[in-house]
N, C-alpha and C positions, 0 to 999 in steps of 0.2 A: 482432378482430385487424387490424393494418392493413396496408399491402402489405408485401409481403418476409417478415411474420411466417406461416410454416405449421406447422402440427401435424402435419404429413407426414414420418414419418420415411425415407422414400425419397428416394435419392439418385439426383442425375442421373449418368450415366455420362462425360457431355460437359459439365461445367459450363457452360460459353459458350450451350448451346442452351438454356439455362433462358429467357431474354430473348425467343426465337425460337418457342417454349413458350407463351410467356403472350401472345404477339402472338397466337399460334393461338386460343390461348382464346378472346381479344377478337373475333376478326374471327366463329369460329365464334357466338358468343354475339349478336353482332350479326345475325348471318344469322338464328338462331333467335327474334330477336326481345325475345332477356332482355337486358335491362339491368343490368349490373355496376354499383354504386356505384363514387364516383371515389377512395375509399380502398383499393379492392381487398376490402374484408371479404364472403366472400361467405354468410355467416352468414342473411343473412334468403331467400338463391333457396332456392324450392322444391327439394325435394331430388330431383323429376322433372325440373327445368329442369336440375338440375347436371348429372344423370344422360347427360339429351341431349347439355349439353356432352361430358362425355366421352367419349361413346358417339361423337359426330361427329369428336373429336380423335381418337379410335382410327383409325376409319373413314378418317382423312385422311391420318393416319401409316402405315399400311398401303397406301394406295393410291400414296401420293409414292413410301415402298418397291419396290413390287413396279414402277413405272415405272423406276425405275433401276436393278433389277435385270435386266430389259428393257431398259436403253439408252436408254429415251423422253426425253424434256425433259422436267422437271415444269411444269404449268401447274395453277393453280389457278381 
């Protein structure tokens, strides 16, 4: 499938943070060291690579959270 096309039938609650979403992705996956193809399909990562991704997007989206609900600045 190529970018934009998912098999995901979950919906964003915020459409607009779809774009701010998959930046996430990218930078997480960068940190972890996996390489996304430049069509987006991500069909051939290991299904432990993906896992990490989202296991770190959770982790990240939880932490931005609980900082503003905290009042903090987010910093990444």
């Amino acid at each position: 499938m190529a970018a934009g096309q998912e098999r995901s039938s979950n919906q964003l609650v915020v459409p607009q943070a779809g774009q701010a979403l998959d930046q996430l992705k990218f930078e997480i996956a960068n940190e972890l060291g996996v390489q996304i193809p430049q069509d987006g399909y991500m069909g051939f990562i290991a299904s432990r690579d993906n896992g990490a991704i989202g296991g770190n997007i959770t982790r990240r989206l939880v932490q931005i959270a609980e900082q503003q609900l905290a009042g903090q600045t987010v910093t990444r």
